[in-house]
DRENKOL-998269 format. One line per field, with one value per residue (C-alpha): x, y, z; residue number from 0. Coordinates in steps of 0.2 Angstrom, whole numbers. Example, Ala and Ser with C-alpha at 12.3 -4.5 7.8 and 13.67 -1.06 7.14 Angstrom:
<pts>
u	(62, 68)
v	(-22, -5)
w	(39, 36)
i	(0, 1)
</pts>
This chain:
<pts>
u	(290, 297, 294, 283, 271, 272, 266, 252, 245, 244, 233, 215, 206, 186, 170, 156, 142, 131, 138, 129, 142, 136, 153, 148, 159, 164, 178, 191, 200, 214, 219, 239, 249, 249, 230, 221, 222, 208, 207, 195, 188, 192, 210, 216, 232, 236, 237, 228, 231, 234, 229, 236, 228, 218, 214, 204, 198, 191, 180, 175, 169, 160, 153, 145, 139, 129, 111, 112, 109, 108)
v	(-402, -383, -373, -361, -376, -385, -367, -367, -386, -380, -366, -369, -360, -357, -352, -341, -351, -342, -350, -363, -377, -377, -373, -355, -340, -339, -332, -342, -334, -342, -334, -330, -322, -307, -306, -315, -321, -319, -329, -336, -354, -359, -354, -367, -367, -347, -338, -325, -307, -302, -293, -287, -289, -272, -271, -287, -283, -268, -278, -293, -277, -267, -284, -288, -271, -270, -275, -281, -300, -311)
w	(-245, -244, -227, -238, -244, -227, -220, -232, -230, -210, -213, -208, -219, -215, -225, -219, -214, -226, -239, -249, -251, -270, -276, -282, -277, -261, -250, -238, -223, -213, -197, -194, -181, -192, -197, -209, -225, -238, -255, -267, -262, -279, -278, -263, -272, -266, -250, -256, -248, -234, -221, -206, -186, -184, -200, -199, -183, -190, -204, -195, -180, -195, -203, -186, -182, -200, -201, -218, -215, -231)
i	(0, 1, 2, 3, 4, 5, 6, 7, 8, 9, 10, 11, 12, 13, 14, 15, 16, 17, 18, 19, 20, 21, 22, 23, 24, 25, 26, 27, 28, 29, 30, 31, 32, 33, 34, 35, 36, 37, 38, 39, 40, 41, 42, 43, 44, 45, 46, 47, 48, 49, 50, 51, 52, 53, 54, 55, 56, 57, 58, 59, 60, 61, 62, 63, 64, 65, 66, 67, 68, 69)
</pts>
């Protein structure tokens, strides 16, 4: 196994929990030393993007601050 695909299969990638399950479209995150990476749950092959620490500090803060619930 390469380090670049052992790094991947250690990631511990998460859903929201307002997603059905139903296999529709949903987003995955994985949290790293760096931030966060962000793909399409359908796409478990790819790390998706990424996105640094404040940056995703500043989305999960405004995501929780919005009164938009679904």
């Amino acid at each position: 196994m390469s380090p670049e695909s052992d790094a991947h299969s250690r990631l511990e990638w998460f859903r929201s929990s307002y997603s059905n399950g139903a296999g529709g479209e949903c987003v995955e995150c994985a949290l790293t030393d760096e931030g966060a990476l962000v793909r399409d749950s359908k796409m478990t092959k790819t790390y998706g993007i990424a996105v640094g620490s404040d940056a995703w500090s500043s989305f999960v803060q405004a995501v929780n601050r919005t009164s938009v619930r679904p």
